[in-house]
N, C-alpha and C positions, 0 to 999 in steps of 0.2 A: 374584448379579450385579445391578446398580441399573440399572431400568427409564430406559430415557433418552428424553426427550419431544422429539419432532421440531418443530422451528418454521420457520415462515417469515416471515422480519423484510424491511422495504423502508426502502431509504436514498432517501430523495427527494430531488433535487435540482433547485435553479432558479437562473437567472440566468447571468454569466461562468463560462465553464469553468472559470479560471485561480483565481477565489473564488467558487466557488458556496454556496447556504445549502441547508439539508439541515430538513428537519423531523423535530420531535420530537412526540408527544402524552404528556398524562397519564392516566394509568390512574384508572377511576372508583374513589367508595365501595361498598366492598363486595365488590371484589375483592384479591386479594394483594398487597403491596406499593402500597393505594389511593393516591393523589397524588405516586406517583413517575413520571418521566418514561420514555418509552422511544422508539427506532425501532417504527412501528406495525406489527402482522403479528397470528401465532396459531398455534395448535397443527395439524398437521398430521392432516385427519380421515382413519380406515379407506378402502384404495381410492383417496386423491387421492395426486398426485404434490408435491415441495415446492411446485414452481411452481406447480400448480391450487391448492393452501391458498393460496399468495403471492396471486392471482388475486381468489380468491372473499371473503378478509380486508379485503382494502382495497377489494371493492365495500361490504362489510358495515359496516366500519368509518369509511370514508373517505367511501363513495359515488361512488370513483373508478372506470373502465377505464384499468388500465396498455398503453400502446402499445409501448412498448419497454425490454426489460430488459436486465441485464448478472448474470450469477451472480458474487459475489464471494468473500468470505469466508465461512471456517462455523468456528464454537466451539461449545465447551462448556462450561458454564457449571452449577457445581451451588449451590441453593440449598437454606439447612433443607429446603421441602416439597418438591422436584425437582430432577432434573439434567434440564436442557436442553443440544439441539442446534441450535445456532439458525442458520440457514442464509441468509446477509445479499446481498440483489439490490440491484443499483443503476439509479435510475429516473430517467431526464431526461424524458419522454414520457408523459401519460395526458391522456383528456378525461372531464369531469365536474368539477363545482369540492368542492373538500375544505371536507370539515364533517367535527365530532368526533360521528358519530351515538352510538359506543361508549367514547367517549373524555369525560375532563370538558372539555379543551381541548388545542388544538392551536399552536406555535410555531413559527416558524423562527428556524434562528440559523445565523449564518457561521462555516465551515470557516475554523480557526484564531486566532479568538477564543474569549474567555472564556465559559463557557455562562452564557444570563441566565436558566436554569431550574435550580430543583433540587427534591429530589434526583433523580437520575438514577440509574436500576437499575446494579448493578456489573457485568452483562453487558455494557455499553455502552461502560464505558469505552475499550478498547481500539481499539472502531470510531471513537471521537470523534480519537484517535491516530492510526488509520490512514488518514481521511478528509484529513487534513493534506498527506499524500505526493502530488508532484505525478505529471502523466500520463508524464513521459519523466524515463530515468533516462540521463542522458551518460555514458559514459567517455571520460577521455584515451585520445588515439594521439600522443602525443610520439616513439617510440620511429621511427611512420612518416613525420609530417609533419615531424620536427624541431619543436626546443624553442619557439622564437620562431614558427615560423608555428602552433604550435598553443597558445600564447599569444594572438595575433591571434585566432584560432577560439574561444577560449573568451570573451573579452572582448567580441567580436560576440553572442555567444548569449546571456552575462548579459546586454546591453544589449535584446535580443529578449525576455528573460522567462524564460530558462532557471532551475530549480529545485531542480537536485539533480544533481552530477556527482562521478565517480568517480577517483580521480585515480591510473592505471592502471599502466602503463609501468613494470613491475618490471626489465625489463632495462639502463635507465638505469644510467650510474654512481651510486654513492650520493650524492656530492657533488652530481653533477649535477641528481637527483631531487630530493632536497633542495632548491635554489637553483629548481626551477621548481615544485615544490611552494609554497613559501614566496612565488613569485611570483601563483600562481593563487592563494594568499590574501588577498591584498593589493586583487586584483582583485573576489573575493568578498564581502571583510570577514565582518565576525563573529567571536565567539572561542567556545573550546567547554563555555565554565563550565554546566554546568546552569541555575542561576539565569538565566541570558542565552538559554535555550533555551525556545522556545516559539511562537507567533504569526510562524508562519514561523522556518527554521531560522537564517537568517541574514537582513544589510539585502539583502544579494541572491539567493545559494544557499548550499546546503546540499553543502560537501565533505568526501567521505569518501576517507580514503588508501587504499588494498589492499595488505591483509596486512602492515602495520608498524605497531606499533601507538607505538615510538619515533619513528618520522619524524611519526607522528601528534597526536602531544603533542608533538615540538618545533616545529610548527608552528601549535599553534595548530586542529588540522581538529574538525570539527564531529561527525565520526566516524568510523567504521574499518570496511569491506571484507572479508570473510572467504574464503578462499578454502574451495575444498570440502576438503583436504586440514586447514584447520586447525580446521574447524567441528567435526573430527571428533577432535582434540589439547586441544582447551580443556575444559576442566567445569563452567567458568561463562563468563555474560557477560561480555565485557569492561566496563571503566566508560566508557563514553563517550555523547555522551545521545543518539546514531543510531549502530545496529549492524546490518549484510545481511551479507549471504553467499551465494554463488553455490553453485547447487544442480544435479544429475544425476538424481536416480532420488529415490522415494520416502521411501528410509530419510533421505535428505539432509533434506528437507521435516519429516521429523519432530524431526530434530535439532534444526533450527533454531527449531521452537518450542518442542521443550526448553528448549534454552537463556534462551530468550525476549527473540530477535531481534526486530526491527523489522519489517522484508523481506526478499521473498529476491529471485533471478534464477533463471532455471529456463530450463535449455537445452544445447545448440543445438536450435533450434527449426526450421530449415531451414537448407539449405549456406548458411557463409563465403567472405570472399575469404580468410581465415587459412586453411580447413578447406574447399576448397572441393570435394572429393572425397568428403568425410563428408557421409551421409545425417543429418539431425534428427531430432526427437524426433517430430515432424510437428504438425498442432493435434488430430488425436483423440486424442492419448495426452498431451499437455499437458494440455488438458480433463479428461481420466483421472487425472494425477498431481495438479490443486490443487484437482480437487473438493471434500477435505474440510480444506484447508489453513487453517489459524485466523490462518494468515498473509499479507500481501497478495505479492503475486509476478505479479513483472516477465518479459511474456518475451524469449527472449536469441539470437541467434544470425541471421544474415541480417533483421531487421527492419528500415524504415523508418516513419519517420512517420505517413505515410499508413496504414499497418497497424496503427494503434491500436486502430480500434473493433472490426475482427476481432480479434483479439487481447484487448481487452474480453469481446466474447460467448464467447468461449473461457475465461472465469471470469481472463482474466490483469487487476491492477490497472494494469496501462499497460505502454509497452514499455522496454526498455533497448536501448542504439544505441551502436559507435564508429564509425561509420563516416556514419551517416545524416544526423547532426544537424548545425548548423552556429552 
């Protein structure tokens, strides 16, 4: 069985929530991989926990103290001399000013632009990907508010800064799904050629239909919705250049990075107005199920807005909401 080296990497982050820049450093002469870029961190010494390596790396390396963290992602990653686990925190908060003490130099660059460093370790790539997805993931409620007032709802929100919405409401007629599908793209813009994907998913948001992946391409969406039921029927990805799927239990979580989705949703997390007699997953067992999740994940079920940054510290990448957003 292949030895797997435990890391603790930090995504730093500064400026606007909504476009923050994130730092990268280069790795000195004489080490592995010398002059390629990475998220700064290290290997995880005997006796420490990730977080104490996360800690003690970026005093060593940075000459920083982290104030406050968020656990996010963790991968694995094997190169010729190692497989790594690299276990990815995200920092808005430290004092001490950043020097490259262990590093030959240090950058920042803006989430979802083109990186002006290279090369950049292949570990990495996937974080530069995930770092792109905004803090709240909408769904439609057409089915509750009616078509035209949740038309009105979405068109206020894109105008707010909204980033990524889910276009829900399966029990629609088809016709009718269609016809408001095709109008929240209008609203949205954007179309879903790869080539056209990138630096932001769209000129406004980023819509994904649920679970069609025909009404999805005749419309035009950006990408496609998985339910847990189909995540488990497919053997590959679909093609479309954003693919999630909504997730229950572990084995789900791992599906979904089988297949090698994008995100997931992961829930109920506490009682609904749908479910509002079912008990959630709760946050210590949320915490429990995306610990080692290589994937970023939303959590789902009674959240609001305001419960982002709990739901951050609880390792979730932001929350998903029908009911919260506006």
């Amino acid at each position: 069985m292949t030895a797997i080296t435990e890391v603790a990497a930090a995504v730093l982050l500064r400026g606007d929530a909504a476009a923050p820049e994130f730092l990268l450093a280069q790795r000195p002469p004489g080490k592995v991989y010398a002059g390629y870029w990475e998220f700064p961190g290290g290997k995880v010494e005997p006796g420490e926990t990730v977080y104490q390596a996360l800690v003690r790396e970026l005093q060593e390396e940075l000459g920083i103290t982290v104030d406050d963290v968020w656990p996010w992602v963790c991968c694995e990653f094997t190169y010729p001399h190692a497989t790594v686990r690299l276990r990815f925190y995200r920092i808005r908060a430290w004092h001490g000013e950043i020097a490259p003490i262990e590093h030959s130099a240090f950058a920042w660059l803006k989430v979802g632009e083109p990186a002006t460093v290279a090369p950049i370790l292949p570990a990495n790539g996937p974080i530069l990907q995930a770092l792109e997805l905004p803090p709240l993931y909408a769904l439609s409620n057409a089915e509750e508010n009616g078509v035209e007032a949740e038309l009105r709802r979405i068109e206020r929100a894109l105008a707010g800064g909204l980033g990524m919405l889910q276009l829900r409401d399966k029990t629609l007629a088809p016709e009718r799904r269609e016809e408001f599908a095709r109008a929240v793209m209008a609203l949205a813009g954007g179309d879903e050629r790869p080539e056209s994907y990138g630096n932001g998913c769209a000129p406004k948001a980023c819509v994904l239909i649920n679970d069609d992946q025909a009404l999805a391409r005749a419309v035009g969406a950006h990408g496609l919705h998985l339910s847990s039921q189909q995540l488990w029927q497919l053997d590959r990805r679909p093609d479309f250049a954003r693919v999630a799927a909504s997730c229950h239990s572990a084995a789900d979580l791992a599906r979904a990075a089988q297949l090698g989705l994008d995100f997931v949703v992961l829930g109920p997390l506490l009682p609904t107005a749908t479910h509002p007699g079912a008990a959630g997953i709760g946050w210590a067992e949320f915490s429990r199920l995306v610990e080692r999740s290589p994937l970023p994940v939303y959590a789902l079920g009674g959240m609001q807005p305001e419960m982002l940054e709990t739901a951050c510290r609880a390792g979730a990448h932001g929350v998903a909401l029908m009911r919260g957003w506006r």
